[in-house]
C-alpha positions as CSV (number, residue, x, y, z in Angstrom):
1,X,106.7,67.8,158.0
2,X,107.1,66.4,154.4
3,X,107.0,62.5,153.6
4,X,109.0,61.3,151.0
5,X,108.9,64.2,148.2
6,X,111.3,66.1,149.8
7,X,113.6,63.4,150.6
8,X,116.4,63.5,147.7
9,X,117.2,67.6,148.5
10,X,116.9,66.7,152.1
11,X,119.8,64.1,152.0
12,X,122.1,65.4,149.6
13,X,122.0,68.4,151.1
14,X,122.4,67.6,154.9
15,X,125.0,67.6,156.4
16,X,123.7,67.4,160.1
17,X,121.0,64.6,160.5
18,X,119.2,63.8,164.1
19,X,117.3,60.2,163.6
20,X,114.5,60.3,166.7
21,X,112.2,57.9,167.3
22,X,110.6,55.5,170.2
23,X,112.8,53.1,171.3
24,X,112.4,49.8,169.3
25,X,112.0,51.7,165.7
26,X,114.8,51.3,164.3
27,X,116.7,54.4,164.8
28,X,119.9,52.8,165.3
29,X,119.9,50.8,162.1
30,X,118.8,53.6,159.6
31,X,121.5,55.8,161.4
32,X,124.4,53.4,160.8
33,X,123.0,52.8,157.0
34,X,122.6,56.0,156.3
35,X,126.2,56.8,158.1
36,X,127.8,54.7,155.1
37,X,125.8,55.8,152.5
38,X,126.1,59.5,153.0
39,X,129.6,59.5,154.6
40,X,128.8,60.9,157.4
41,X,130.2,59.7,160.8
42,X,127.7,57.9,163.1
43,X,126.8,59.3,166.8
44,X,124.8,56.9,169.4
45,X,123.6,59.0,172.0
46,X,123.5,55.9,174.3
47,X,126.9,54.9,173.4
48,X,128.5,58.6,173.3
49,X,127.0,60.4,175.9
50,X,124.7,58.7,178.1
51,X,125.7,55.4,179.4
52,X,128.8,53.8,181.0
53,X,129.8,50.2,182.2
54,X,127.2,48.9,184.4
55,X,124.5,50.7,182.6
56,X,125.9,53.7,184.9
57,X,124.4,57.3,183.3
58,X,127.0,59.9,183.3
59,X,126.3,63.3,185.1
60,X,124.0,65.6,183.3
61,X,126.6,68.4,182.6
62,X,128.9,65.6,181.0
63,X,126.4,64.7,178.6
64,X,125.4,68.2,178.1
65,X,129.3,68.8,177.4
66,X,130.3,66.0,175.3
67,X,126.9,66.7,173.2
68,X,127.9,70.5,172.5
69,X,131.2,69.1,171.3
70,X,129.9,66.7,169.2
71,X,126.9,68.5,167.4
72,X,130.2,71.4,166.7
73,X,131.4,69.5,164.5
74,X,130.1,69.9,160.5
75,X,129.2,66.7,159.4
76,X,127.4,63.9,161.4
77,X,124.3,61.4,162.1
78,X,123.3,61.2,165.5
79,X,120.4,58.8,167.0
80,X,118.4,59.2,169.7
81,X,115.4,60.7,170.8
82,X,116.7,62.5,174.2
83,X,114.4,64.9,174.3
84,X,116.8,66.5,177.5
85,X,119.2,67.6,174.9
86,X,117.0,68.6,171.6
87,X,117.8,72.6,173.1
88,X,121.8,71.2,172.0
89,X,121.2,69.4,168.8
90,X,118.0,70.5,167.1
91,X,119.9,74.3,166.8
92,X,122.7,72.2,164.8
93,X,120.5,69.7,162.8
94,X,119.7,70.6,159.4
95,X,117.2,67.1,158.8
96,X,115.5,65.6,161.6
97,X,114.3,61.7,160.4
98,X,111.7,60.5,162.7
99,X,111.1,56.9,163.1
100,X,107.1,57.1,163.8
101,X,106.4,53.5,163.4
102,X,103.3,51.9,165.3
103,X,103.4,50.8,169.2
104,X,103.5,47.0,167.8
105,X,106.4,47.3,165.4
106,X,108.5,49.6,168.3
107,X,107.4,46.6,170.9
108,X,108.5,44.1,168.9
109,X,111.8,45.8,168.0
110,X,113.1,46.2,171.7
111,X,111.5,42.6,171.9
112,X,113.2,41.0,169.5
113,X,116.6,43.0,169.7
114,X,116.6,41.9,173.4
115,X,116.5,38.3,173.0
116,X,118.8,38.5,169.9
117,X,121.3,40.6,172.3
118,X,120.4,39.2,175.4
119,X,123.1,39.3,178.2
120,X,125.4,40.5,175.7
121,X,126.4,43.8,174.0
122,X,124.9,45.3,171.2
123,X,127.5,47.6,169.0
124,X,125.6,51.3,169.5
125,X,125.6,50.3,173.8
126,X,129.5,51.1,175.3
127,X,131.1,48.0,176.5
128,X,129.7,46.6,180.1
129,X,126.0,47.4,179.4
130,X,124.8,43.8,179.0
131,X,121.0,44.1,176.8
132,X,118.4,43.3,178.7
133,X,114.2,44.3,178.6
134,X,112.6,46.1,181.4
135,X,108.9,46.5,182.1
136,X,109.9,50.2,182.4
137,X,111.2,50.2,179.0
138,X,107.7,48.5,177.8
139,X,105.7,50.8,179.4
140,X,107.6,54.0,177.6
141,X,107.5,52.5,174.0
142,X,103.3,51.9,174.8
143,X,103.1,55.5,175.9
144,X,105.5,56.7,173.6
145,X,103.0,58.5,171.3
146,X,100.9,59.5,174.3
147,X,103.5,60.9,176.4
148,X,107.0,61.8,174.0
149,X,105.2,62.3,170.4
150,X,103.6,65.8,171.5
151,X,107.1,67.3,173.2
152,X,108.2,66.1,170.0
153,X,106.5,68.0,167.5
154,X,106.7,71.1,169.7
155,X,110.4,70.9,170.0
156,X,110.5,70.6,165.7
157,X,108.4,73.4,165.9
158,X,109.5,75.7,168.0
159,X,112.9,75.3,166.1
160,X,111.8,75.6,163.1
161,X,112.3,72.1,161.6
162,X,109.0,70.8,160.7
163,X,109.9,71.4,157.4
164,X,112.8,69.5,157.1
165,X,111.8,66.4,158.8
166,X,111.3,63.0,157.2
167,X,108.3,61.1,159.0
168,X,108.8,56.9,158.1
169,X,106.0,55.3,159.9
170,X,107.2,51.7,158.8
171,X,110.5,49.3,158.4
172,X,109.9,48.8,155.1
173,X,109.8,52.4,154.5
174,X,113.3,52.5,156.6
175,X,114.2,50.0,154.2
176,X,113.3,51.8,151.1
177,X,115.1,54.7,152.6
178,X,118.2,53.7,153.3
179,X,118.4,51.9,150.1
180,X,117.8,55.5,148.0
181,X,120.1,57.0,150.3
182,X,123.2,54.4,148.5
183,X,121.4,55.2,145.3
184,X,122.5,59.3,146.4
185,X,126.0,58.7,147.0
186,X,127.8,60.9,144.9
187,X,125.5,62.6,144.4
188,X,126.2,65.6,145.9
């Protein structure tokens, strides 16, 4: 996995990025930034494919099938760690950024972005699922590296995409990120 050397070949020349990451991280944020810098067009997993009103979860084969049709396509950023649907999108994805930020910083994320958004919607949710916080949803981002972070580097592994991914292990790092990504456009 390469830090930050690799990172001006890696963006110009992808044209397929997954951003993965606990929930909290920031995944959502870089994705949209990086969306407008690069000109590519943004994918939420939780907005796409996953959830309808009423915080409802599609079937399994419609996510599966609006997925495949989405990672078809040639140029995108998708975020979302899913790890039920890496076996669709890691074949596709070209860069894989992973949002590997401390427990703390991913707790007070989903914090945070749930009192900001409380009751309401935030833009990457589909219309009629309300934010809210869940002790369920605690308890996954403070198991997170424990339980998700090894299935993780397995799945990068096993196809073959440790060496394209981008590890940012803080905001500011995000930050600093998205801001050479603006500094790439036109790059290409």
């Amino acid at each position: 996995m390469n830090g930050t050397s690799g990172l001006i070949s890696t963006l110009v020349e992808a044209d397929r990025i997954l951003v993965i990451g606990c929930p909290g991280s920031g995944k959502s944020t870089l994705a949209k930034r990086l969306s407008q810098a690069l000109g590519l067009d943004y994918i939420s997993m939780d907005r796409d494919f996953y959830w309808l009103p009423g915080w409802t979860k599609r079937p399994r084969d419609e996510i599966d099938s609006l997925i495949a049709k989405a990672v078809a396509k040639e140029r995108w950023i998708m975020d979302g760690t899913g790890l039920s649907s890496f076996h669709l999108r890691l074949p596709r994805a070209e860069t894989v950024i992973w949002l590997r930020l401390p427990r703390s910083a991913c707790l007070y994320g989903a914090i945070s972005r749930g009192l900001r958004y409380f009751g309401r919607n935030r833009p990457e949710l589909p219309a009629g699922c309300p934010e809210h916080l869940s002790l369920g949803l605690l308890a996954y981002i403070w198991n997170f590296e424990r339980d998700a972070a090894p299935l993780i580097e397995a799945a990068l592994r096993d196809y073959r995409l440790l060496n394209s991914t981008v590890i940012i292990r803080s905001r500011k790092a995000a930050r600093r990120f998205a801001v050479l990504a603006y500094g790439l456009k036109g790059v290409a």
